[in-house]
PDB file with one MODEL, atoms N, CA, C and O in Angstrom:
MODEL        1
ATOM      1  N   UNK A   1       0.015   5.696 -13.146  1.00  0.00           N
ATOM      2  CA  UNK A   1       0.762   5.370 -11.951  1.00  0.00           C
ATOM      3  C   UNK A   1       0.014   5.917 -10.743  1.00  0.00           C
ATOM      4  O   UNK A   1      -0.546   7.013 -10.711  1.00  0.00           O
ATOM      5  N   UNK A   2       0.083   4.788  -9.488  1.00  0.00           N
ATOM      6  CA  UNK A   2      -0.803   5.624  -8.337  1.00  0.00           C
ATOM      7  C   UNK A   2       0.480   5.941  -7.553  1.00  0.00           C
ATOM      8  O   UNK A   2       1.551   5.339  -7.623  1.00  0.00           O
ATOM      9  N   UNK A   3       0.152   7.055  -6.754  1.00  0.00           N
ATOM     10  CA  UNK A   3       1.256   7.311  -5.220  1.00  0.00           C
ATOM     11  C   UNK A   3       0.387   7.324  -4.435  1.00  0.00           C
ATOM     12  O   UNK A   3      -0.667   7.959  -4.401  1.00  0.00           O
ATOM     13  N   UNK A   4       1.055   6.233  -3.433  1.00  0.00           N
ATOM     14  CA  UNK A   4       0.445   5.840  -2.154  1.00  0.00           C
ATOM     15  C   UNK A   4       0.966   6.780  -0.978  1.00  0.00           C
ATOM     16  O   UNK A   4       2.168   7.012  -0.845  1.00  0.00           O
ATOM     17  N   UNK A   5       0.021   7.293  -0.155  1.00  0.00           N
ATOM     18  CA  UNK A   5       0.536   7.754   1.056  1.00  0.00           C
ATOM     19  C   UNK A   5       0.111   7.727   2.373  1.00  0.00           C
ATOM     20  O   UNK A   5      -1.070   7.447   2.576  1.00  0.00           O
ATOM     21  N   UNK A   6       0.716   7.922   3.147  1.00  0.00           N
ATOM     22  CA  UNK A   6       0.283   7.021   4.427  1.00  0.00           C
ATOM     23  C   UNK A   6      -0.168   8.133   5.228  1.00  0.00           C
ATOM     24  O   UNK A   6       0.665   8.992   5.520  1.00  0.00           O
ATOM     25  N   UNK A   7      -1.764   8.289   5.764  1.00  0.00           N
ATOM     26  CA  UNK A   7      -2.052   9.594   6.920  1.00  0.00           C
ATOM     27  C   UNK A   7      -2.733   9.165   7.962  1.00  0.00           C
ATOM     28  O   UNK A   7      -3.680   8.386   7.853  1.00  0.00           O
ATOM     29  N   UNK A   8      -2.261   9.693   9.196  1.00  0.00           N
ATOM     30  CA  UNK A   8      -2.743   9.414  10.415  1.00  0.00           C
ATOM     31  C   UNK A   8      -2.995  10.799  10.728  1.00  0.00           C
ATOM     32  O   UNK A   8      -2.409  11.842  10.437  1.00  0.00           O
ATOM     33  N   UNK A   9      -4.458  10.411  11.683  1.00  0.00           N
ATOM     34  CA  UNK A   9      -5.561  11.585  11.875  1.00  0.00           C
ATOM     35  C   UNK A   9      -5.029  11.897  13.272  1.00  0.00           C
ATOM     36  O   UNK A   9      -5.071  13.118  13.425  1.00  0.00           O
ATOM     37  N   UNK A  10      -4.585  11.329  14.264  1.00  0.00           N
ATOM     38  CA  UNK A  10      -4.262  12.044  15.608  1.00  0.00           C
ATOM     39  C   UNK A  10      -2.945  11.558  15.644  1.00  0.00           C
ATOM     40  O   UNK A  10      -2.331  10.667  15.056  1.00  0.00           O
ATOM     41  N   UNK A  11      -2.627  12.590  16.699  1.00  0.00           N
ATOM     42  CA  UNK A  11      -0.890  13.372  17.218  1.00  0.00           C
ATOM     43  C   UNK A  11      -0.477  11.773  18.019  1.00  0.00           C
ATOM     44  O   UNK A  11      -1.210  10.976  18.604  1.00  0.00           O
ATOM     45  N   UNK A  12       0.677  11.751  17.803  1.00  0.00           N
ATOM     46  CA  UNK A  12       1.250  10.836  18.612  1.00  0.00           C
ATOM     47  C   UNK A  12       1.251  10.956  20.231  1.00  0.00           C
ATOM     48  O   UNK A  12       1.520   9.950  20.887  1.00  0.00           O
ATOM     49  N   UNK A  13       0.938  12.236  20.905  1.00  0.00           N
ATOM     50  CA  UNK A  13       0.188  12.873  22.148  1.00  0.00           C
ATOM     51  C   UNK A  13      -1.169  12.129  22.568  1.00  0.00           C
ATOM     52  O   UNK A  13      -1.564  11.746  23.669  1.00  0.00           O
ATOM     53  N   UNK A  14      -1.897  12.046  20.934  1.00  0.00           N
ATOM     54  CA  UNK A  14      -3.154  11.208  21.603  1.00  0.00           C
ATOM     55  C   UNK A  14      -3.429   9.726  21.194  1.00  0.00           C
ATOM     56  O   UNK A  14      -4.468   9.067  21.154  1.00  0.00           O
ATOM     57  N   UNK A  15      -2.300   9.478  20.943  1.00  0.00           N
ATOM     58  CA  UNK A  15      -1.953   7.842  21.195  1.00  0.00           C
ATOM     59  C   UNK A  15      -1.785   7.401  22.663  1.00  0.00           C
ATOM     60  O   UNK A  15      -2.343   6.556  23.364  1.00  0.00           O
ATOM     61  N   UNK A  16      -0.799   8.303  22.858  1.00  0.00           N
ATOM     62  CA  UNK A  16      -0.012   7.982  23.994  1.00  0.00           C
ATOM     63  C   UNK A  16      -1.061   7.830  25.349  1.00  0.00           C
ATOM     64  O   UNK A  16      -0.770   7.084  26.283  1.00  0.00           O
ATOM     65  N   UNK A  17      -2.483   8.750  25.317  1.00  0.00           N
ATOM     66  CA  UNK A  17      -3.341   9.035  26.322  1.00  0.00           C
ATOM     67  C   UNK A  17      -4.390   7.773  25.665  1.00  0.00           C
ATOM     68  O   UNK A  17      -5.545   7.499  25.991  1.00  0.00           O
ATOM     69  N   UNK A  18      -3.972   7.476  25.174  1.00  0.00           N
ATOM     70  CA  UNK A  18      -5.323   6.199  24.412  1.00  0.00           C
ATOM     71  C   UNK A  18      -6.462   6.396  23.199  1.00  0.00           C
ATOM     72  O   UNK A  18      -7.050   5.535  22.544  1.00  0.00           O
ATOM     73  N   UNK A  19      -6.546   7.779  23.152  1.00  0.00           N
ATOM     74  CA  UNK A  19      -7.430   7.477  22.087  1.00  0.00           C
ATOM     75  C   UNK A  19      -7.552   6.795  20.537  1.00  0.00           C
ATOM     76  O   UNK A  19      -6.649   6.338  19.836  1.00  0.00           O
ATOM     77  N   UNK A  20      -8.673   6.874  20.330  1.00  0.00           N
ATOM     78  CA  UNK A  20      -8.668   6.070  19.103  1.00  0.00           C
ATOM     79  C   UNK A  20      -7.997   6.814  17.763  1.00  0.00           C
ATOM     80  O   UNK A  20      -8.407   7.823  17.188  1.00  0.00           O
ATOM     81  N   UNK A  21      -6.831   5.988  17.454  1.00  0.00           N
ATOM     82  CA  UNK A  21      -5.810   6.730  16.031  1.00  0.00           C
ATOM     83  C   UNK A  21      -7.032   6.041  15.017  1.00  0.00           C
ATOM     84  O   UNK A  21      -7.612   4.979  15.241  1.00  0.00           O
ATOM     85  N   UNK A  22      -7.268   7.035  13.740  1.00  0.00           N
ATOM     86  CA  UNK A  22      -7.754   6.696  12.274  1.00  0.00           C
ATOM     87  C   UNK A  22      -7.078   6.698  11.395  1.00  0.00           C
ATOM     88  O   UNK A  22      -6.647   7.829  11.167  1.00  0.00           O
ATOM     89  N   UNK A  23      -6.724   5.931  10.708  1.00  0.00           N
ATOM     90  CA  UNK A  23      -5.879   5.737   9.843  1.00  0.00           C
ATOM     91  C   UNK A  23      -6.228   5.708   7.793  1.00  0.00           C
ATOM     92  O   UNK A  23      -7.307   5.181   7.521  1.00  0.00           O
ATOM     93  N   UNK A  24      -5.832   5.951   7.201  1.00  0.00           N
ATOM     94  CA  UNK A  24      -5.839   5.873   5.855  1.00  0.00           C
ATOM     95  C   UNK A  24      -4.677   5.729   5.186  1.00  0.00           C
ATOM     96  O   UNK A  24      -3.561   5.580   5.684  1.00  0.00           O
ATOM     97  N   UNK A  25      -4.949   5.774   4.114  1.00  0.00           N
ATOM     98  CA  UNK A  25      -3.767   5.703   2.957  1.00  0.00           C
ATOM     99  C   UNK A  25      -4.068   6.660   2.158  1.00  0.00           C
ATOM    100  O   UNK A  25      -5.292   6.677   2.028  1.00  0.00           O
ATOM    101  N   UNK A  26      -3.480   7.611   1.448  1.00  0.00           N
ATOM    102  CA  UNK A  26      -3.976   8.763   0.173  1.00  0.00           C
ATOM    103  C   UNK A  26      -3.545   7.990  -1.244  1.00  0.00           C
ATOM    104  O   UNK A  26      -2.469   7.597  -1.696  1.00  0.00           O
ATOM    105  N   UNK A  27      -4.544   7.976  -1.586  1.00  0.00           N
ATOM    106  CA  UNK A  27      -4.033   7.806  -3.272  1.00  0.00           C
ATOM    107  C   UNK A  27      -4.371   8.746  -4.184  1.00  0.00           C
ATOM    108  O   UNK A  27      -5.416   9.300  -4.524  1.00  0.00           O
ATOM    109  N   UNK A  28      -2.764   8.808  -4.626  1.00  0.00           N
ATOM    110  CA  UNK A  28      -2.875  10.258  -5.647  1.00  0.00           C
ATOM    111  C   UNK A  28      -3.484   9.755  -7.320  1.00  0.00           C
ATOM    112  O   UNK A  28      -2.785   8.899  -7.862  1.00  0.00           O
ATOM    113  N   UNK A  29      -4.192  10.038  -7.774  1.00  0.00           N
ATOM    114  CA  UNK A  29      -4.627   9.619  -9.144  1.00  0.00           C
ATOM    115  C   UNK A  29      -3.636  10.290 -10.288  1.00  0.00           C
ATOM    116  O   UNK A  29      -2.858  11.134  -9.843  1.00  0.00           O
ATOM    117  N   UNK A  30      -3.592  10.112 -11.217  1.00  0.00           N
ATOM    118  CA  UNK A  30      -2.544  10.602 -12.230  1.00  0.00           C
ATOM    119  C   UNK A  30      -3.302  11.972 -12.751  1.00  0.00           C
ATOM    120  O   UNK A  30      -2.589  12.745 -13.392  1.00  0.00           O
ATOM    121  N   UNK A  31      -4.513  12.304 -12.564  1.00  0.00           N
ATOM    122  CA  UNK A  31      -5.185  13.813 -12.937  1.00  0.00           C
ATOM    123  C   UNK A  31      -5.330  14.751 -11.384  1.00  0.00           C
ATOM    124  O   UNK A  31      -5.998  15.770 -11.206  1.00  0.00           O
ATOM    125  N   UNK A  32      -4.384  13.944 -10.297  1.00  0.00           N
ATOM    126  CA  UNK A  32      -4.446  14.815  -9.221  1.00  0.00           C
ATOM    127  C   UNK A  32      -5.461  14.612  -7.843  1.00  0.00           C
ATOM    128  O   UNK A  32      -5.333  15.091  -6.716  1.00  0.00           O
ATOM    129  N   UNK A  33      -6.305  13.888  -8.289  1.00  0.00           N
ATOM    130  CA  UNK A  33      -7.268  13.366  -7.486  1.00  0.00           C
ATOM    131  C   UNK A  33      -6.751  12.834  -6.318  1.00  0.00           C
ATOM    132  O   UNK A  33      -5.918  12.000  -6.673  1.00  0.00           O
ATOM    133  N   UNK A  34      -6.804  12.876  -5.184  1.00  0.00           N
ATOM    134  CA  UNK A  34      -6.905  11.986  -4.407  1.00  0.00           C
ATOM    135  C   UNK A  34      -7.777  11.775  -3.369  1.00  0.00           C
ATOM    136  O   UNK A  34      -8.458  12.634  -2.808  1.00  0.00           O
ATOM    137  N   UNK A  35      -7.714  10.224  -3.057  1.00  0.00           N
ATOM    138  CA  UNK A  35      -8.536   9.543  -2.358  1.00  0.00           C
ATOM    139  C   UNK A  35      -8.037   8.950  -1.463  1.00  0.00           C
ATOM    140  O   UNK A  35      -6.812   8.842  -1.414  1.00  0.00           O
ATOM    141  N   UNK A  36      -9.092   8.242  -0.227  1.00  0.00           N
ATOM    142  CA  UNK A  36      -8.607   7.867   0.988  1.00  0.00           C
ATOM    143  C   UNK A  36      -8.994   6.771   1.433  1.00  0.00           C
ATOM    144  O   UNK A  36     -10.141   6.689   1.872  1.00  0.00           O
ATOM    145  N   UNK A  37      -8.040   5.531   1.433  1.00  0.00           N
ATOM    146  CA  UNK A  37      -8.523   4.013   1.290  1.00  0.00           C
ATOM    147  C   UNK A  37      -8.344   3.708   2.901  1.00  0.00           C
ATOM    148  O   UNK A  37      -7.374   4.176   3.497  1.00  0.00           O
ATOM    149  N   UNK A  38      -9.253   2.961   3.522  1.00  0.00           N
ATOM    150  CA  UNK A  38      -8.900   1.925   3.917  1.00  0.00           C
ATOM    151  C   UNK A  38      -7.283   1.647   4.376  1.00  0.00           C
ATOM    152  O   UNK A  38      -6.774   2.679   3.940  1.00  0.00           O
ATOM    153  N   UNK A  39      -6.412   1.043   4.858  1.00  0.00           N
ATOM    154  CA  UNK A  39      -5.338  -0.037   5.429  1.00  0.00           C
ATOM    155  C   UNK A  39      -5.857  -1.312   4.112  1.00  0.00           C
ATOM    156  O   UNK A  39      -5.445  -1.618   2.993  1.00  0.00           O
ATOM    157  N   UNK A  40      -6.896  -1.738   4.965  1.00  0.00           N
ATOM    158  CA  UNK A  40      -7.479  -3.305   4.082  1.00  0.00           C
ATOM    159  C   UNK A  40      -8.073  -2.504   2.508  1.00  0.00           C
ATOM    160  O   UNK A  40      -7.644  -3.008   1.470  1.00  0.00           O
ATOM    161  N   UNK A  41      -8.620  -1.811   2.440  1.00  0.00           N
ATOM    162  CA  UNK A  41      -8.646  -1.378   0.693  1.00  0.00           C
ATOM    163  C   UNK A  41      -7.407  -1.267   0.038  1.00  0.00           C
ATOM    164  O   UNK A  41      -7.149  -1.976  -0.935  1.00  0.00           O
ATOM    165  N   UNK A  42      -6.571  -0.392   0.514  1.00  0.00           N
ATOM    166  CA  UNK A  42      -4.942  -0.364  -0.357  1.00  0.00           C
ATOM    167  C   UNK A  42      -4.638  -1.600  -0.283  1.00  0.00           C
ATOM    168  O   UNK A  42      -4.941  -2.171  -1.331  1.00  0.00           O
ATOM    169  N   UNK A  43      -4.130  -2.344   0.555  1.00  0.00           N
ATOM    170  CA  UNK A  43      -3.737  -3.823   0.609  1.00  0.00           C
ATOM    171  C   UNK A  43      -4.367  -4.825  -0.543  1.00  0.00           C
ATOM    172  O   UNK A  43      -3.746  -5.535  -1.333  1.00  0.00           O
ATOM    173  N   UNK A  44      -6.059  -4.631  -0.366  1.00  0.00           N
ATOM    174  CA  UNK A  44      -6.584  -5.550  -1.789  1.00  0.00           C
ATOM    175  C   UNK A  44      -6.396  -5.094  -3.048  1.00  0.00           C
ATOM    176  O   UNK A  44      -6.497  -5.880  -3.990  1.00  0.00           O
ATOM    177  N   UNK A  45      -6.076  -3.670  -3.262  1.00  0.00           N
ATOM    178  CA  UNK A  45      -5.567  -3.158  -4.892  1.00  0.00           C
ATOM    179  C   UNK A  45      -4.220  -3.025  -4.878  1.00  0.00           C
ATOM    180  O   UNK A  45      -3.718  -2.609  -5.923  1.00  0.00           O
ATOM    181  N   UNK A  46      -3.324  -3.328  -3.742  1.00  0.00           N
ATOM    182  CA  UNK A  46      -2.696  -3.872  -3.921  1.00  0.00           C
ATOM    183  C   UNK A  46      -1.587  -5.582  -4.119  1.00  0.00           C
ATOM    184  O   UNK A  46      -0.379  -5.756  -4.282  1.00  0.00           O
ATOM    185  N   UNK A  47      -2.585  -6.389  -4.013  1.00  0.00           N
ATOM    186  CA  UNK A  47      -2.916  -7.666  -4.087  1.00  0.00           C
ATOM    187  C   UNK A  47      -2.337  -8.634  -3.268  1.00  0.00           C
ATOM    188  O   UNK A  47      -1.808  -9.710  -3.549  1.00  0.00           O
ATOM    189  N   UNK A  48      -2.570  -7.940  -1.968  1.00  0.00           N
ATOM    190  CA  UNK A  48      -2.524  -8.558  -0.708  1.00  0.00           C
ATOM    191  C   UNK A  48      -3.673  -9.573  -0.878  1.00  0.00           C
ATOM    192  O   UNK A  48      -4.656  -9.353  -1.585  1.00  0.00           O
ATOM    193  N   UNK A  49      -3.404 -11.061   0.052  1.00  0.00           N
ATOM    194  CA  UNK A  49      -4.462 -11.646   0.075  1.00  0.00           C
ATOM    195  C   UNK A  49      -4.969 -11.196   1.545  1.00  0.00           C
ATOM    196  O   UNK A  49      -4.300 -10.687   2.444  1.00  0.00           O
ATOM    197  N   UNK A  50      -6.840 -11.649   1.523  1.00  0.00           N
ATOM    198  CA  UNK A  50      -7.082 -11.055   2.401  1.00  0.00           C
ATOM    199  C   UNK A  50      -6.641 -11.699   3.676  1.00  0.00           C
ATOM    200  O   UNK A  50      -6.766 -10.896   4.601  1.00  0.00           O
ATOM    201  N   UNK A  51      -6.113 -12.995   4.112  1.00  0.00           N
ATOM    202  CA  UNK A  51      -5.130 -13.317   5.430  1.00  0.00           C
ATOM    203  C   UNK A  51      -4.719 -12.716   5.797  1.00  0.00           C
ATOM    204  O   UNK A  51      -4.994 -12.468   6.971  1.00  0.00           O
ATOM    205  N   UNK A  52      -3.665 -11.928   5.085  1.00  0.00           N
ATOM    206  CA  UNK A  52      -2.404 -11.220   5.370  1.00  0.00           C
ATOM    207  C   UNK A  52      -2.424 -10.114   6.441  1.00  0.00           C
ATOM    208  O   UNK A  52      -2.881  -8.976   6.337  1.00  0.00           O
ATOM    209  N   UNK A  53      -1.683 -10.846   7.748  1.00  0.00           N
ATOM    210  CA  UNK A  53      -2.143  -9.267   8.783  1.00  0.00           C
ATOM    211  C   UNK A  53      -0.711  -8.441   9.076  1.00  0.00           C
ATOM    212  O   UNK A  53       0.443  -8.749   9.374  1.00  0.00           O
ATOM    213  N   UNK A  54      -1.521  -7.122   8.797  1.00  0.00           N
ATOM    214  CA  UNK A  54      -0.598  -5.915   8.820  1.00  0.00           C
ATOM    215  C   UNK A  54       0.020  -5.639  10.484  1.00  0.00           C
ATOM    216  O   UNK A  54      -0.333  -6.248  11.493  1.00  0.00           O
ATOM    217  N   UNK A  55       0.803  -4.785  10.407  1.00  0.00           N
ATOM    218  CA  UNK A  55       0.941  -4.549  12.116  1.00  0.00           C
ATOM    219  C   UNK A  55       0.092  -3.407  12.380  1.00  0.00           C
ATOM    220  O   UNK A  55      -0.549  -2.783  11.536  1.00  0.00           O
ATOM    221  N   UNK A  56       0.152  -3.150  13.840  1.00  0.00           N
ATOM    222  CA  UNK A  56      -0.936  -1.871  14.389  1.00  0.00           C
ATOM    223  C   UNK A  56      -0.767  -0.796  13.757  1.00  0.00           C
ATOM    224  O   UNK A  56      -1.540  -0.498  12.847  1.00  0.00           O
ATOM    225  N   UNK A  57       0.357   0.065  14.137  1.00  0.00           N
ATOM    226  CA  UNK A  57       0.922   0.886  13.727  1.00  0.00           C
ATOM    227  C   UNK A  57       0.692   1.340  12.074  1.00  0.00           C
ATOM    228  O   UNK A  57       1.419   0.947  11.162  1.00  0.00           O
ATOM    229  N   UNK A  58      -0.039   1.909  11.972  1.00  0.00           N
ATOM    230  CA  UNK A  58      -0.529   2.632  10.510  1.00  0.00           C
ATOM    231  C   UNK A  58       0.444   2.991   9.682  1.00  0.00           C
ATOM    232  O   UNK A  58       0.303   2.843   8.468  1.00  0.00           O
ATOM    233  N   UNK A  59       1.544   3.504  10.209  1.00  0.00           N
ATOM    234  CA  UNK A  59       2.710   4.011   9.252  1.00  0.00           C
ATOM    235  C   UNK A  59       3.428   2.918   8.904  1.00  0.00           C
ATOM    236  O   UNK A  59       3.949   3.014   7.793  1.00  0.00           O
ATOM    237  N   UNK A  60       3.652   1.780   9.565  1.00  0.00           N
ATOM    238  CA  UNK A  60       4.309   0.687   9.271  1.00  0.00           C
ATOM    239  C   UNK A  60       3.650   0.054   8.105  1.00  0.00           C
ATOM    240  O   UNK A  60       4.256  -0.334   7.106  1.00  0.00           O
ATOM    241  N   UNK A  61       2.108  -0.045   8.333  1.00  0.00           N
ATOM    242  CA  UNK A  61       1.002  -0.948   7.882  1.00  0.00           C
ATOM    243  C   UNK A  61       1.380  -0.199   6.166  1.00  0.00           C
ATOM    244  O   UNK A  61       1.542  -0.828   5.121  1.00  0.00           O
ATOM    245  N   UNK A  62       1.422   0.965   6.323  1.00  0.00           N
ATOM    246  CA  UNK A  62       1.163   2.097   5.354  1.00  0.00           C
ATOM    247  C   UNK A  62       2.641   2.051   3.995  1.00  0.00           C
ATOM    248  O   UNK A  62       2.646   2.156   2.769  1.00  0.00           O
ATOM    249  N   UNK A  63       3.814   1.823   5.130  1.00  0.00           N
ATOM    250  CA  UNK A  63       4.867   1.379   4.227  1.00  0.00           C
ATOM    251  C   UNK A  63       5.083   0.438   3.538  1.00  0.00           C
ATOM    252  O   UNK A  63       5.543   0.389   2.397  1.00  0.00           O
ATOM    253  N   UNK A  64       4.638  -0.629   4.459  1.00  0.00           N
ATOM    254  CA  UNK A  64       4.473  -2.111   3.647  1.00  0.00           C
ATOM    255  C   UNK A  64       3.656  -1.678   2.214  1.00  0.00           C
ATOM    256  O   UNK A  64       4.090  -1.904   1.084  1.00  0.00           O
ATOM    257  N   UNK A  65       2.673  -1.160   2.459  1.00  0.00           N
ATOM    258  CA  UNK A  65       1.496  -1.477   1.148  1.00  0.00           C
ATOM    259  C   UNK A  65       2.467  -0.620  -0.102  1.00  0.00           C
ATOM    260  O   UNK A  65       2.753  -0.878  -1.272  1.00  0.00           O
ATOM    261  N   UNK A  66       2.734   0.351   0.707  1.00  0.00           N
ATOM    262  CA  UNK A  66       3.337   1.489  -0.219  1.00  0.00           C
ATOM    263  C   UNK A  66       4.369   0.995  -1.287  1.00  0.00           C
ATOM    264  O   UNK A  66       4.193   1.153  -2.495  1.00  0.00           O
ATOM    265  N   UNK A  67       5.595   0.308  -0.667  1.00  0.00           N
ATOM    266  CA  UNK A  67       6.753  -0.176  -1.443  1.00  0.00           C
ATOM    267  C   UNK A  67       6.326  -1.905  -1.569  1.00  0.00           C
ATOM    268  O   UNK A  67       7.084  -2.858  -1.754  1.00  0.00           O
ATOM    269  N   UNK A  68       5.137  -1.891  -1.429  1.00  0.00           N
ATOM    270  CA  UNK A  68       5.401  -3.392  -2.290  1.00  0.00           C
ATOM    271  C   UNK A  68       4.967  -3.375  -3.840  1.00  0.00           C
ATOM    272  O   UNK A  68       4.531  -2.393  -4.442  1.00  0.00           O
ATOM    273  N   UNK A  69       5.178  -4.680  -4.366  1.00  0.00           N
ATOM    274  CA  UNK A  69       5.484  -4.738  -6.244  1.00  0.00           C
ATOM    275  C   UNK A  69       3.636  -5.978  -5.987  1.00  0.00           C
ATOM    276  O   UNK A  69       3.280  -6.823  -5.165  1.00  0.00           O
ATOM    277  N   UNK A  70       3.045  -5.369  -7.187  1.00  0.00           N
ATOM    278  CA  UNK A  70       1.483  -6.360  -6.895  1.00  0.00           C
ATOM    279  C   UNK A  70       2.455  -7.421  -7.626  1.00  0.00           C
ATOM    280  O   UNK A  70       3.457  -7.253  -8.320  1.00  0.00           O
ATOM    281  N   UNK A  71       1.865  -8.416  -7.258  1.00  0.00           N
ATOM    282  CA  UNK A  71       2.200 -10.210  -7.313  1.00  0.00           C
ATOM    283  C   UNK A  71       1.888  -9.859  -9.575  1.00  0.00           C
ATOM    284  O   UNK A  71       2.389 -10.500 -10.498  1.00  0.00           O
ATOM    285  N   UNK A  72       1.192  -8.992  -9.627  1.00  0.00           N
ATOM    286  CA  UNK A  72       0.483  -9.159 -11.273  1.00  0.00           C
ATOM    287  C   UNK A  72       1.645  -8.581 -11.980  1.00  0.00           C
ATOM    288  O   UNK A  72       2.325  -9.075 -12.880  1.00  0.00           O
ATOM    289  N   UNK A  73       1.739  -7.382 -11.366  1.00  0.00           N
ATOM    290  CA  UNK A  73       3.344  -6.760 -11.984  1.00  0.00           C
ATOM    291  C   UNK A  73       4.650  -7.270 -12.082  1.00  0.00           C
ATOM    292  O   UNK A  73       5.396  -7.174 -13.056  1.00  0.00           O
ATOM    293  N   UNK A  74       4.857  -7.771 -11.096  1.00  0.00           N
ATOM    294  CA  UNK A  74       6.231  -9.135 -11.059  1.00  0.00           C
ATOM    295  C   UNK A  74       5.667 -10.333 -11.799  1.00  0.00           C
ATOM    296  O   UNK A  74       6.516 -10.989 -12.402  1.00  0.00           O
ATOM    297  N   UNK A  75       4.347 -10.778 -11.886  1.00  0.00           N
ATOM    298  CA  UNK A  75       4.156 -11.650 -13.301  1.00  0.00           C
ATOM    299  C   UNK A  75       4.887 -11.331 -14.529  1.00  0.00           C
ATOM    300  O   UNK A  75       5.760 -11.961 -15.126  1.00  0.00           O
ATOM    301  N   UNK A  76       4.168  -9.884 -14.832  1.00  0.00           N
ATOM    302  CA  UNK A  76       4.280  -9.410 -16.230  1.00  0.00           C
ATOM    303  C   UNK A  76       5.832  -9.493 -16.453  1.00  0.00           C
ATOM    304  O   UNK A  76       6.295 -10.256 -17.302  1.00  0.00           O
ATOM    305  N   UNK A  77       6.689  -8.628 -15.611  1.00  0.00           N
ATOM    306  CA  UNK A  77       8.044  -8.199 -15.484  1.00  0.00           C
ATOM    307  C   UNK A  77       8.788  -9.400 -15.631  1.00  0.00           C
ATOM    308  O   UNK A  77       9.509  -9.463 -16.626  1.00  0.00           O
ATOM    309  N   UNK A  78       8.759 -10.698 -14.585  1.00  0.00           N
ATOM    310  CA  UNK A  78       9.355 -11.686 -14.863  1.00  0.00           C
ATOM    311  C   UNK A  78       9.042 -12.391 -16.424  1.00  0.00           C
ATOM    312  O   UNK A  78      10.058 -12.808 -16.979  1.00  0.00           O
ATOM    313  N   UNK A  79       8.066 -12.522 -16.994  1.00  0.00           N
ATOM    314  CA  UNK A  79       7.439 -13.164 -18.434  1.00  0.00           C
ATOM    315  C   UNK A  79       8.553 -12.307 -19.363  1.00  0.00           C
ATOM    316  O   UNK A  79       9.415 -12.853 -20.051  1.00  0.00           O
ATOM    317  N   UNK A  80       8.416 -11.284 -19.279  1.00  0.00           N
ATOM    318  CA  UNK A  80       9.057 -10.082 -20.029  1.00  0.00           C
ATOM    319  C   UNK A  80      10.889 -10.132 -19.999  1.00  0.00           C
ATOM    320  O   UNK A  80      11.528 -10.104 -21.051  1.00  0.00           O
ATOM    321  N   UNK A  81      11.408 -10.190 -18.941  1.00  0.00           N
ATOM    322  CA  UNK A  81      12.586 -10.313 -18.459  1.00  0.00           C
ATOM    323  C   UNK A  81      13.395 -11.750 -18.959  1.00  0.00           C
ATOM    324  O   UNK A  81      14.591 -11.823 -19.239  1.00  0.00           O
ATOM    325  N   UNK A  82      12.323 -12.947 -18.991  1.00  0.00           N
ATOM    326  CA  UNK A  82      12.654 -14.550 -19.389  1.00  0.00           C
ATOM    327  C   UNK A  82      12.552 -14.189 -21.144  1.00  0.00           C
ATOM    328  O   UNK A  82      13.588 -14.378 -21.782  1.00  0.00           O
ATOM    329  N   UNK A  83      11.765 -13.865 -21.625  1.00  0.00           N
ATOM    330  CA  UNK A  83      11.208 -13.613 -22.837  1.00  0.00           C
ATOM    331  C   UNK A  83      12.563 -12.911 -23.717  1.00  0.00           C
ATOM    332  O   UNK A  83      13.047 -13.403 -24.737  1.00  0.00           O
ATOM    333  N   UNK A  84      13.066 -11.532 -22.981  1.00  0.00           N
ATOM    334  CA  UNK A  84      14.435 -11.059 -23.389  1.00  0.00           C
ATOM    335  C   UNK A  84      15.725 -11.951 -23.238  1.00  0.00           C
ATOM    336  O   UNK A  84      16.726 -11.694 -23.908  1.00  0.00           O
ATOM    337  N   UNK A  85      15.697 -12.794 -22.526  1.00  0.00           N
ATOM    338  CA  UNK A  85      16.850 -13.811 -22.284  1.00  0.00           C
ATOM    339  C   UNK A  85      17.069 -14.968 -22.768  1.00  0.00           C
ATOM    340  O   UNK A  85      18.113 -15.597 -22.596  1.00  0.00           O
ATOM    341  N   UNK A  86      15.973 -15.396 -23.501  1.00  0.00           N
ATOM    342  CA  UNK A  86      16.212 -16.586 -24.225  1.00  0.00           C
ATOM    343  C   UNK A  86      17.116 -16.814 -25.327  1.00  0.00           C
ATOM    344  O   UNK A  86      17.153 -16.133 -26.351  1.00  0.00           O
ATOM    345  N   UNK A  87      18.008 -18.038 -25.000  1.00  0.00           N
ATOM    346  CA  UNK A  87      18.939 -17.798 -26.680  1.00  0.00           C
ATOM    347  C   UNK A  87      18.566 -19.319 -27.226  1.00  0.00           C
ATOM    348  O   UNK A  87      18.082 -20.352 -26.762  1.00  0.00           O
ATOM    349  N   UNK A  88      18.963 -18.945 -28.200  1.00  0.00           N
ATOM    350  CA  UNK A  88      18.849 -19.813 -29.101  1.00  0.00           C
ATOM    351  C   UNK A  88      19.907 -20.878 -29.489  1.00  0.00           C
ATOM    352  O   UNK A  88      19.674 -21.677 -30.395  1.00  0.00           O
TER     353      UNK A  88
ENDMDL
END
């Protein structure tokens, strides 16, 4: 299982004056690891197509990716779910 998390590198102070916000995502690995994707990297492992535009705002961008289900997992789940329901 990954946990996604959403980090922004400057204060909402230095938004407000203009500078440039950096943004990432943390992904926690299941041995503890974590790493620091991209907006557009989390989005493609999470199987966003690449069209798909996020909003500015990093934490927003960051929630979306976070609580969505990949299109592969709602495959499996729905196959699985029809598969238990069939009668005979």
């Amino acid at each position: 299982m990954l946990l996604i998390e959403v980090g922004v590198s400057n204060s909402r102070r230095e938004q407000e004056i203009g500078k440039t916000v950096k943004s990432s995502l943390d992904i926690w690995l299941p041995d503890g690891t974590v790493k620091s994707l991209s907006i557009a990297g989390a989005a493609k492992l999470q199987g966003f197509p690449d069209w798909y535009e996020f909003p500015q705002e990093a934490a927003t961008a960051g929630s979306i990716i976070g609580y969505s289900v990949p299109p592969s997992f709602g495959r499996v789940m729905s196959a699985a779910l029809a598969a238990g329901t069939k009668t005979e």
